[in-house]
C-alpha positions as CSV (number, residue, x, y, z in Angstrom):
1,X,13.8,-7.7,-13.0
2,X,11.0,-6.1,-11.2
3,X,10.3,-7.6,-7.7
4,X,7.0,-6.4,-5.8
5,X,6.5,-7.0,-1.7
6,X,3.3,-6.1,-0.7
7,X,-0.6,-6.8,1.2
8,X,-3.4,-8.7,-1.2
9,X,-3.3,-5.0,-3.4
10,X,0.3,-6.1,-5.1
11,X,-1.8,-8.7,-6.5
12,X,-4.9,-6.8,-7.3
13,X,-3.0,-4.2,-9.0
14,X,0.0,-5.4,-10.9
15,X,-0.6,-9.8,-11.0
16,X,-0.7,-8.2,-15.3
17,X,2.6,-6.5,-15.4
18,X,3.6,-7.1,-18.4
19,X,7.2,-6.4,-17.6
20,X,9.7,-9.7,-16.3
21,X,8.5,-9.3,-12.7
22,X,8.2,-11.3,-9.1
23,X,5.4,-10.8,-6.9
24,X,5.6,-12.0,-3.7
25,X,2.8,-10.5,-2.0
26,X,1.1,-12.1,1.2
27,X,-2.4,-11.2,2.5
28,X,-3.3,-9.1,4.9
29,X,0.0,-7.8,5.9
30,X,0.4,-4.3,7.6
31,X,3.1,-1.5,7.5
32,X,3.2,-2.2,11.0
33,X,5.0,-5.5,10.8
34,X,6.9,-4.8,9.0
35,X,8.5,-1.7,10.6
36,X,7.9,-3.6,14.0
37,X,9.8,-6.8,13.0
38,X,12.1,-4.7,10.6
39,X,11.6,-7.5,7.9
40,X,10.0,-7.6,4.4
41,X,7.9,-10.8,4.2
42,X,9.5,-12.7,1.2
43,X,12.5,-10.6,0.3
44,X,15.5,-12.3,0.0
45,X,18.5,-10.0,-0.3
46,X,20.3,-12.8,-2.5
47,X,18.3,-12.7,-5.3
48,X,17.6,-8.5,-5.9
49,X,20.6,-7.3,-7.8
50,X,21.8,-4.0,-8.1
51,X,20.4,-3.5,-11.8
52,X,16.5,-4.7,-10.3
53,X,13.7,-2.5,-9.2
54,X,11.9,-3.0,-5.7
55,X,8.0,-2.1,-6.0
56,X,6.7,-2.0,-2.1
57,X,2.6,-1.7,-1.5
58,X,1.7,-2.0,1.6
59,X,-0.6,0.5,3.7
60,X,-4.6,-0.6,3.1
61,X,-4.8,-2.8,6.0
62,X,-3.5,-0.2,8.3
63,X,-5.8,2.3,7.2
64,X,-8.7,0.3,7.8
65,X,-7.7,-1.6,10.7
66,X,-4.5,-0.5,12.9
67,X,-4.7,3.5,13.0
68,X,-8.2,3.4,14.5
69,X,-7.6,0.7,16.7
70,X,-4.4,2.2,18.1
71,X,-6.1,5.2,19.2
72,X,-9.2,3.8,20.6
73,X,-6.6,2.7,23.1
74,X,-5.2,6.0,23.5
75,X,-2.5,6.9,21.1
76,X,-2.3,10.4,19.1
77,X,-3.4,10.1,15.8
78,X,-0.1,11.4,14.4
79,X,2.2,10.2,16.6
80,X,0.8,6.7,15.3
81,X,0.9,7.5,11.8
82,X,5.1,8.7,12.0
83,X,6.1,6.2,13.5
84,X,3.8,3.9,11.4
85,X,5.5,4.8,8.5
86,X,9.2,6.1,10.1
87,X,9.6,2.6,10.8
88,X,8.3,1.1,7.5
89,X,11.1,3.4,5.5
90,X,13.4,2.7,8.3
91,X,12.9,-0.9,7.3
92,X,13.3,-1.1,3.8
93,X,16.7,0.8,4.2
94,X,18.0,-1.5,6.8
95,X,16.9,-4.2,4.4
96,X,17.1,-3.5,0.5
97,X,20.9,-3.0,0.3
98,X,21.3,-3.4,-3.8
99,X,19.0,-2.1,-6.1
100,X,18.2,0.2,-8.9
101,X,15.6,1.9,-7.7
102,X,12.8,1.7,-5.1
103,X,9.1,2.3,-5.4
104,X,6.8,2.8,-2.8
105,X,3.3,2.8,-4.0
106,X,0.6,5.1,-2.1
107,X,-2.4,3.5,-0.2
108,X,-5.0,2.8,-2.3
109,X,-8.5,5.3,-1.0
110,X,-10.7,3.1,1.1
111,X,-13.6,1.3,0.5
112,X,-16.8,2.1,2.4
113,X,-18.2,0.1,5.3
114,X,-21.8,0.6,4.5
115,X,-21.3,-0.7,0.5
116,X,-19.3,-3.8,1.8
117,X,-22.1,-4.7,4.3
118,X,-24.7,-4.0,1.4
119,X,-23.2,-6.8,-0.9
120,X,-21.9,-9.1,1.5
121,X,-23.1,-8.8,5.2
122,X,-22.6,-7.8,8.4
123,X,-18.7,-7.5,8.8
124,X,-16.8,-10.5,10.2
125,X,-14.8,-10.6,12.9
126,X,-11.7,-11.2,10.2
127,X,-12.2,-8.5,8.0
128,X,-12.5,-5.3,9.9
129,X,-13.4,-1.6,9.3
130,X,-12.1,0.1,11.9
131,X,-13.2,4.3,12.6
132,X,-15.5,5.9,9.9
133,X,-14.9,6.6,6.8
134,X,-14.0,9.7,7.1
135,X,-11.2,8.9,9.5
136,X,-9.9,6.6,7.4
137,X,-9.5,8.5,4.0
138,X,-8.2,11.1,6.9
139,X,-5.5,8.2,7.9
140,X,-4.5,7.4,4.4
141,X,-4.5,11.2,3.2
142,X,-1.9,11.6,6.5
143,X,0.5,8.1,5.7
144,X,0.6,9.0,1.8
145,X,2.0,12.5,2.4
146,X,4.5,11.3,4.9
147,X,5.6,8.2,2.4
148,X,6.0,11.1,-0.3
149,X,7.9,13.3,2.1
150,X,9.9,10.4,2.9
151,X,10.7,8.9,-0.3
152,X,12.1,12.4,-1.3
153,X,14.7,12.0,1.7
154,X,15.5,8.6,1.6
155,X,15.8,9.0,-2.7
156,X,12.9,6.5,-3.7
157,X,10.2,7.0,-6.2
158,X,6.5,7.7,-4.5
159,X,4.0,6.4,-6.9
160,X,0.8,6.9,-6.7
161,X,-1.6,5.5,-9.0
162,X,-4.9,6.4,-7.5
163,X,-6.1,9.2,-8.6
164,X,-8.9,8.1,-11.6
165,X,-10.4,5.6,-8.8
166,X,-11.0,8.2,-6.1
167,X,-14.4,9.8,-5.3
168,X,-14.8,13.2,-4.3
169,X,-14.8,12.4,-0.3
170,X,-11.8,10.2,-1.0
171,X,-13.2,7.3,-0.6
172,X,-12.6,4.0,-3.5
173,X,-14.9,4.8,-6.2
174,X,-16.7,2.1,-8.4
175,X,-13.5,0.6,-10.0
176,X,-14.5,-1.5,-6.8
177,X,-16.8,-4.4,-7.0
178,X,-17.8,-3.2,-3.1
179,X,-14.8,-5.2,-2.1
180,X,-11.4,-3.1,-0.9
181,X,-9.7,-4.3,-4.5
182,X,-9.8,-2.4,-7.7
183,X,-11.4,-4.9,-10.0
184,X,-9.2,-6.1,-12.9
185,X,-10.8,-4.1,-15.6
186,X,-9.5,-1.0,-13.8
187,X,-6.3,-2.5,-12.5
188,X,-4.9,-2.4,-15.6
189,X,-4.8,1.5,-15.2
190,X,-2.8,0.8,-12.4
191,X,-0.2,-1.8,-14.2
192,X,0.1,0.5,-16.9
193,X,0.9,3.3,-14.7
194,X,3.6,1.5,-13.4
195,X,5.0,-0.1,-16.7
196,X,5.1,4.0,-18.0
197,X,6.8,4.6,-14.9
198,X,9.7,1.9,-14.9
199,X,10.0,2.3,-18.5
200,X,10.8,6.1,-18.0
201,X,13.5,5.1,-15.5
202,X,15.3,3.2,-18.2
């Protein structure tokens, strides 16, 4: 079994995994939280067995929202983003006890502010953007390398299935219907990335 924790992109990108999966992602949830309350929402360490693989996608909401905001009130840029992601990887250790193997997926690039606004409005106070655009494909470029440098140390997979959808300033290309989701015609790139992936760990 294939169990995915994860922000609204577990379910943008892998609701089709065609493989016996459980996705229990939640909306809106940061790396932050999770590394602050060292707890993965949904996981129950009962019900992943040593034989299952743990899928974890969190990161976009952080990128858009917390880095940014953390440093308008002060904070270095990457002293934020260690201990951002220190204490994510810190948490899924202290947490995921039995398993096959781990995956932690990379952020996903960001959407831009201006495209949003063109389609849907002025931003509202509950969905923010947070710093340019700039700084925030800076932020995710920053807290993708450190999840691949930590996944090497802590012996889990860093997957990052990004790559086609990524424009040349590293912002979300148009596999985005303006929104910060991959649409599903292009999501299916990323299921099938990960179905090649799991199936090559058999």
């Amino acid at each position: 079994m294939i169990y995915i924790y994860g922000d609204s992109h577990a379910n943008a990108g892998f609701s089709e995994l065609s493989l016996p999966n459980k996705n229990y992602w939640a909306s809106s949830i940061t790396m932050f939280r999770i590394g602050r309350d060292n707890h993965i929402i949904n996981y129950n360490q009962d019900e992943v067995k040593s034989e299952d693989i743990v899928c974890l996608v969190y990161g976009e909401v952080d990128c858009r929202c917390h880095v940014q905001k953390q440093i308008n009130l002060g904070g270095n840029e990457d002293n934020i983003i260690f201990e951002l992601v220190d204490n994510y990887f810190k948490t899924i250790k202290n947490n995921i006890k039995s398993y096959k193997k781990i995956i932690v997926v990379s952020v996903i690039p960001p959407a831009t502010q201006s495209l949003f606004e063109e389609l849907y409005g002025p931003i509202k106070h509950d969905f923010p953007f947070v710093g340019s655009d700039e700084n925030r494909v800076r932020f995710r470029t920053k807290i993708n390398a450190l999840k691949e440098k930590l996944c090497l140390e802590y012996g889990y997979i860093y997957f990052n299935p990004y790559d086609f959808c990524t424009n040349p300033n590293g912002t979300l290309d148009n596999s985005s219907n303006g929104d910060v989701h991959i649409i599903q015609e292009y999501a299916k790139k990323v299921t099938n990335s990960l179905s090649d992936l799991i199936s090559s760990l058999s």
